[in-house]
Structures are given as C-alpha cells and as structure tokens.
N, C-alpha and C positions, 0 to 999 in steps of 0.2 A: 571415452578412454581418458584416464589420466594423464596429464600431461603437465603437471607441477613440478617441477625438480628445484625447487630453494632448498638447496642443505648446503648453504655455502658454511655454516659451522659441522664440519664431518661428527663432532663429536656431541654436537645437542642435544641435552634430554628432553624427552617427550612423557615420562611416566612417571608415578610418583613412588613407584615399585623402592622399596629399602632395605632389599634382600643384599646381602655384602659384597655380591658381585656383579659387575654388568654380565661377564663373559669367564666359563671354563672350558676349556680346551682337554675334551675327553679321549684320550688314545696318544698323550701330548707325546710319546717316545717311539710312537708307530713312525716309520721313515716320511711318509706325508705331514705326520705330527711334529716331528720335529722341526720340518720346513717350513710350519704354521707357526710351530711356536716363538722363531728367529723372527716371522715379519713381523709379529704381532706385538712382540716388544718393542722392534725399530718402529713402528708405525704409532704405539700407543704412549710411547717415550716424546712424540712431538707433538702430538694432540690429545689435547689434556678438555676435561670439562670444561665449560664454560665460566665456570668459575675458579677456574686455573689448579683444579685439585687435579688429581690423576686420573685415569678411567683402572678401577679396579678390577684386575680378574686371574684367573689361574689357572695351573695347568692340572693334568688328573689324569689316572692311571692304578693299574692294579701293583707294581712292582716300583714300592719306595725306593730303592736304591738307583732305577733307571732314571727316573724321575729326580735324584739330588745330581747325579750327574747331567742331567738335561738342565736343573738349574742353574750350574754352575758355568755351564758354558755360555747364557744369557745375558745379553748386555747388560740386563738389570737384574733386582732381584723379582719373582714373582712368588705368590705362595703356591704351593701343594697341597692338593687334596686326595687319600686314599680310596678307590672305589673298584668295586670287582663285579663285572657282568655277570656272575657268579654270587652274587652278595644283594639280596634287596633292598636290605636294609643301608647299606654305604651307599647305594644309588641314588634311595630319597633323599638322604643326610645331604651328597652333594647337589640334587638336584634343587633341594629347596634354599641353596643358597645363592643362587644364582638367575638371572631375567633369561639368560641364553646359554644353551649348551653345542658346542661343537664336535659332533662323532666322525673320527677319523676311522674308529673299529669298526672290522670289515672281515672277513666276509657278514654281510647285514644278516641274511638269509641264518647264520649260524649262530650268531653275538649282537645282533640288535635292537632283538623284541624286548627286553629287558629295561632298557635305558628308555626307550620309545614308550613304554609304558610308565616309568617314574616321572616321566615327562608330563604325561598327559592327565596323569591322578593328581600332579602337585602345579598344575600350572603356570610350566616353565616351557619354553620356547624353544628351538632347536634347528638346527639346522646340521645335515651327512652332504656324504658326498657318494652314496649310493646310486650304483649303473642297473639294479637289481629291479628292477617295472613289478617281479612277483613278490618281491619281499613289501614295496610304498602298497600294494592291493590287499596282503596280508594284515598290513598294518591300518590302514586304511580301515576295513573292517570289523578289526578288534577294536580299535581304539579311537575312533571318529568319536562318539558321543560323550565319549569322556572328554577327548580332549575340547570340545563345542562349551561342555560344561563348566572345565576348571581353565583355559581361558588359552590356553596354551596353543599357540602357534609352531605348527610340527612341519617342518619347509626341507624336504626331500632333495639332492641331485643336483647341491649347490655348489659344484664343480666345473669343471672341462663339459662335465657329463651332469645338468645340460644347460647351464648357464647362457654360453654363447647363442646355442638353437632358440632355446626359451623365448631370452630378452632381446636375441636378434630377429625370430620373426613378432611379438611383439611392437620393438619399432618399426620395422618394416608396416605393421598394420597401421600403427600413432601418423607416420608417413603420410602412405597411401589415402588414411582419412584427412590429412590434411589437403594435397595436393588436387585431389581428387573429388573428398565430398563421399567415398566410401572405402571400405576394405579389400584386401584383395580374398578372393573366393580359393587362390592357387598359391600358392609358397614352393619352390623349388631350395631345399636348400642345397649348397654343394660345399666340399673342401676343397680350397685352391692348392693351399700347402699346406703343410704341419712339418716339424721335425721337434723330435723327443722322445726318452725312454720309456719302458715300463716297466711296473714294478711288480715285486712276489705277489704283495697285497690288491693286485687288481686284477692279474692272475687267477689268485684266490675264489673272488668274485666272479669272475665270470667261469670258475671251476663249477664255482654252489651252484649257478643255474642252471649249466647242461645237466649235472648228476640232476636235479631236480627235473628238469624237463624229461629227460633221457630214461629215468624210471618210472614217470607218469603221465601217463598220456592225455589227462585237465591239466595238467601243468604246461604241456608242449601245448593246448590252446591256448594259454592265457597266455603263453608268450607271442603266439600268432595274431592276437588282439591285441587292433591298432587302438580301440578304446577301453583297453583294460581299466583303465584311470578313471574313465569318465562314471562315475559312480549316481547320478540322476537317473530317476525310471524313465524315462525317454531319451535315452544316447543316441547318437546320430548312427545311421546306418551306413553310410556314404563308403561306396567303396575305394580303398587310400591303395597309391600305389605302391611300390617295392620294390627297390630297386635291389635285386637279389641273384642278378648275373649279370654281365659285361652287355652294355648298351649304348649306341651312339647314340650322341646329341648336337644332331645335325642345328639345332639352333644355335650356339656354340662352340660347334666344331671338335670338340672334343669326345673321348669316349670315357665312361662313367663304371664304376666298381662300386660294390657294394661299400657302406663304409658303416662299422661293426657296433657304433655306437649309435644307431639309428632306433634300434630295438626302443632304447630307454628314452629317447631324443624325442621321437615322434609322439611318445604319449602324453610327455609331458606335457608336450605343446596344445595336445589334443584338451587334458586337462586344463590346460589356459583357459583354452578357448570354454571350455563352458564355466570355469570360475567365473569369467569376463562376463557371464548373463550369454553368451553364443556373441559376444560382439565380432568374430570374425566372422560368422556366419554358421547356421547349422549344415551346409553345403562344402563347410572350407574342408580345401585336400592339404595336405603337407608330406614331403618325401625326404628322402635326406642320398646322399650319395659322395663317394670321391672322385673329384675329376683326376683322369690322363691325359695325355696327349692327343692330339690327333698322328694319324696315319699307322704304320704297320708297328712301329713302337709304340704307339698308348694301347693299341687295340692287343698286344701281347702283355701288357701290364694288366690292362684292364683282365685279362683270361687266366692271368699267372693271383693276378689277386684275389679272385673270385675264387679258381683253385684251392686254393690257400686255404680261404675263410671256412668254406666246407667243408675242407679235411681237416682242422682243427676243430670243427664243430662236432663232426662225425666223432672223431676221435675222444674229444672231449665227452661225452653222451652215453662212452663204454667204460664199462671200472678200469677193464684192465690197461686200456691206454693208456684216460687215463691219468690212474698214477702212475705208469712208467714213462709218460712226459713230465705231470711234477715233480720227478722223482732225480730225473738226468735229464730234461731237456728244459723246463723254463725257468724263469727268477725264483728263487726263494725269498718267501716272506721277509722284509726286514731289507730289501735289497730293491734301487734302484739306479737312475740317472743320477751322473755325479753332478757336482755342485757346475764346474764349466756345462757340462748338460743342458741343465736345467737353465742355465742363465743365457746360455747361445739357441735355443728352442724358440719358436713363435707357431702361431696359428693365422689363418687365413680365410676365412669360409666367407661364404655370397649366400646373400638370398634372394631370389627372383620371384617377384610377385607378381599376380596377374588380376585385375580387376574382372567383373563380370562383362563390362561394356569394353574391354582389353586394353586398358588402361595399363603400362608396366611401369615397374619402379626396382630397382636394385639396389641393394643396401651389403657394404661390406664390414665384417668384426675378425676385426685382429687382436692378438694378444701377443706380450714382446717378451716371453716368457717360455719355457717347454709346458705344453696346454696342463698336461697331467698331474705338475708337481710343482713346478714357479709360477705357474699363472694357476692352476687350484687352487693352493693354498691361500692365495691373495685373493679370489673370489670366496671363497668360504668366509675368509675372515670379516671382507666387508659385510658381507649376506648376513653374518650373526650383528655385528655392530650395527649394521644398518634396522634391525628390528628389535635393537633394544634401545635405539637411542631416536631413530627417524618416524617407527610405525607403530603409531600407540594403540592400544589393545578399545578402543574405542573406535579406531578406523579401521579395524581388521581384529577380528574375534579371533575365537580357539577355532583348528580342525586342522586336515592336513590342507597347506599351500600348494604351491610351486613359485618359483620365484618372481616370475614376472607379475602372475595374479596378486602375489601378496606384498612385493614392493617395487616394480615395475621402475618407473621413473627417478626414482630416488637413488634405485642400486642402482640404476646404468650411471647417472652422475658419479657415483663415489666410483665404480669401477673404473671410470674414464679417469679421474681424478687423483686415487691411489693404486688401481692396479695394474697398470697397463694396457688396458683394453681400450678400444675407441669401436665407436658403434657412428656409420657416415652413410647417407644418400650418395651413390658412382651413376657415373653413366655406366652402362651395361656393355 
C-alpha cells in the first residue's frame, strides 16, 4: 500500500498537459457550487505554481448572467466558460480546455451522463460528488473503455459521500499493516456525531434513486448490491452486513441506526478494495452505521431513526408521495444550510478494525466544517487539484477511480493540511 505523502508544495505540477486550465468548476452557481467556488479562489489566491504564476481555472455553467454575478462576488477575478448539459458541443469546447473538471450538477442519474462522457472521449479528468452507486455502475459501463483509452481519470463521490469512509478505512488498513504486519479482514465504520443541513440538491438525489429503484425491480437489486462497483469477473461473494434496524453494540455500549449514506459508502470502499489488487483481502466485510446512546434514550432514537428512514424511503418509492413531499415538505433545489450553518457543522466517524489473528486498531476522521457543504466543498476541491497537479496520468491511467485507490495518500495530506479534516490512530 502506498504510503508516500511528500506534497509539501500543494500546488506542484506533475504533467506537461498545456490545456489553459488546471481546474473548471462545472455547476459553479449550484448552492454547493458557489461554496466551492469562494474556497477555491481563497485557497488558490495563496498558492500559486511553483513558479510563482497562478493556478488557472474557472467557473461553468449554463446561465451567463448567474454566472457574472457569481463572479462578481469572488475575491478575485476568474474566467467564465458557457456550457449546457443539453449542448454537446459546449461540453467538449469546455472540456477540452481543461486537466480537471468539477460536477457539482446533480441529480447525476438525470444530468450527468453527458459531461461524464465529454470527459472520457477528450481525455480530461473529473471528479462529482455523486451519493448515486446506480448512476458510477451506469457509467462505469458505458464509458470504462473509453475513458482507459483517452487517459482520463473519472473519480466519483468526492464528497462527505464518501471521502471520509473511502480514505478513512483506507488508512485504517495503511495502519493496521503497519502495526501489525497485515490488514484488517473487518472495518466497523460508525458516526459519532455530525451536525449540518441539507440541501434541495441532495434531496434531489436521492429523489432520482428511489423513483428509479421504486419503478424497477434490477434497479432495486443493484442498489441491494454491496459489490455493484466491483466490476472484475470474479467479485467477492462474501456476505456484508447491514445494518438496516436498530441494534445494540454491546461491544460499545451503544445502540446503532441505520445511517443513510451507507448505501453509496460501502461500495466505494468495496471498490477500493479491488482497485487495490484485494489488498484488504477478498474476505474483507465493511459496514457503516450511526451510533446512539446507550440505555432507553439511544435505544428510542435508535427506533425513531430507523422509523424515519423507512418511511421516507417508502414514501419516496411512490409518485404520488413523492412529489407531494417535494412539493410542501423538503428543501427546494437552490436551497440549503446558511453560511453560520455550514461554518459551525463538524463530523466525527470511527472506524474499527479487526485483523484476522484479532488484532484491533481504531482510527477516528473528523471534519470542522458542516460534512455536506463546508467540508464538501473543500474535499472536492482538493480531490480535483490533487489529480491535476500530484497524480500524473503515468502513475494512474484513465477509468473510473475512487478516491482513495486513485490518490490515497496524497489527498489525505492536502485534506488534513487545507481542509479541515484530520485522519488519527485512538485508543478505542
């Protein structure tokens, strides 16, 4: 397992690529967008190329005028470029101007195959922040050999969802082999705490996948399938657990809830794992969950959460619900956590490892941000900079990634170092 992290210059090139920009920022006035677009100037206004010129890039969008007002309110100036998911022609134009593209546009499932494929024909880079497992399988399939071919690195889920899971059991395994001498075969992951809002736009998202599941019944497998991702003729069969009602964890103490971003979490990771050649093992389990409390208040939280998740799921599943929940009851698009929100938010998640000989090791990743939209945004932006400037297309070819398989060590440094995040060995 890699275990190199010298990026002590964040903004080093590695490629000889002379396309005009390192980084466009695609959806730049989507509410996530916009919160991308403010770090990304603060961040790239203080680190400049190594030869002290500036790191060039821009923002993109279908609707010029949201877009001049987006620029206007940017500490600096940046360009604009016009592009319409609608438009294939504007797709290539901006795609081929650029080493990395950033999709904020979402729902994936409805607006993403587009971009995903100008991507992959022009051999440019990319990185979303898609929770959507059927839409990375969809795409996956169409466009694997293309993008193998035209060189282009297609890195899914470079978010809240699933960054922290990805790159936290990742080191958890870098760990384990160190201390150890092997992997661990078990990964428990849990959330300790979180607080932060949500938005219309993720809503959205997880709207496209119930109606899709909800109307077809290969679609509601593929979201059952813990190794949808794992695209090799010989996937592990291993049965992964699930934690999909209220459960105590007597090792712990605590009682456990389903926790809603497990769906997309777990595969990724499963995905790693075989990027990684199986270095976690073709045996390894991973689970994901929210810890409660112990005694009669976690164990009603734990019942009221679970509740919950089902009847939104149910509900979500039926037309008529619904849209008369997106209609009068959740965010609208365009709408999220305010600015104090997003800045007084953090995360907290554990992962518990177990070796085969029962070796354990605990590793905790926090973020100092709201997960979804102040610490997103800050992990996407590193995740595209970090693969246009740290992973040259000589140490990692075209096809679809995930995060930790395609820049593992590298992003965890820059995240600890610009984004908030800190990735540590706990006692348990």
């Amino acid at each position: 397992m890699d275990t190199n992290t010298d990026t002590e210059n964040p903004t080093q090139k590695t490629s000889s690529d002379t396309r005009p920009y390192a980084v466009v920022l695609y959806g730049a006035t989507s509410f996530v967008g916009q919160i991308t677009a403010h770090y990304l100037t603060n961040f790239l206004s203080n680190n400049k190329n190594e030869d002290g010129s500036n790191v060039s890039w821009a923002i993109a969008g279908r609707d010029e005028d949201k877009l001049n007002k987006l620029q206007a309110k940017l500490e600096s100036k940046v360009d604009i470029i016009i592009a319409n998911s609608n438009d294939a022609a504007s797709l290539d134009e901006m795609t081929k101007q650029t080493q990395v593209i950033i999709s904020t546009v979402g729902p994936y499932l409805k607006y993403g195959e587009p971009l995903i494929k100008s991507c992959a024909e022009n051999g440019t880079d990319y990185v979303d922040l898609t929770g959507e497992a059927i839409f990375i399988k969809d795409m996956m399939d169409k466009y694997q050999d293309t993008a193998k071919q035209s060189g282009a690195r297609i890195v899914n889920s470079c978010g809240f969802d699933s960054i922290p899971s990805d790159l936290g059991a990742y080191f958890t395994q870098a760990k384990a082999e160190e201390k150890f001498g092997e992997t661990c075969n078990v990964i428990h992951m849990r959330v300790k705490a979180a607080k932060g809002g949500i938005s219309g736009g993720t809503i959205a998202s997880m709207a496209s996948i119930f109606e899709e599941a909800g109307e077809d019944k290969a679609r509601r497998k593929q979201v059952a399938n813990p190794y949808l991702l794992n695209d090799d003729t010989d996937a592990p069969n291993v049965r992964q657990d699930n934690v999909s009602k209220p459960v105590y964890d007597s090792n712990h103490k605590r009682w456990l809830a389903p926790f809603v971003m497990a769906t997309i979490n777990t595969r990724i990771v499963h995905r790693t794992n075989q990027l990684l050649s199986y270095e976690y093992g073709r045996d390894f389990k991973y689970d994901e969950a929210m810890w409660m409390k112990d005694g009669v208040k976690g164990k009603l939280s734990s019942y009221a959460m679970s509740a919950g998740l089902l009847g939104f799921a149910t509900a979500m599943m039926i037309k008529p619900s619904r849209e008369l929940l997106s209609k009068h009851v959740l965010p609208k698009a365009g709408s999220g956590p305010s600015k104090d929100e997003q800045e007084n938010g953090y995360f907290d998640i554990r992962h518990f490892g177990q070796t085969a000989k029962n070796d354990t090791i605990t590793v905790k990743v926090t973020g100092d941000r709201d997960p979804g939209y102040g610490s997103t945004s800050r992990m996407i932006s590193q995740a595209a900079l970090c693969l246009a400037q740290d992973i040259s297309k000589v140490d990692i070819g075209g096809g679809f990634w995930t995060p930790a398989s395609a820049m593992g060590d590298k992003l965890i440094t820059r995240l600890e170092a610009h984004s908030g995040l800190s990735f540590e060995v706990i006692e348990s």
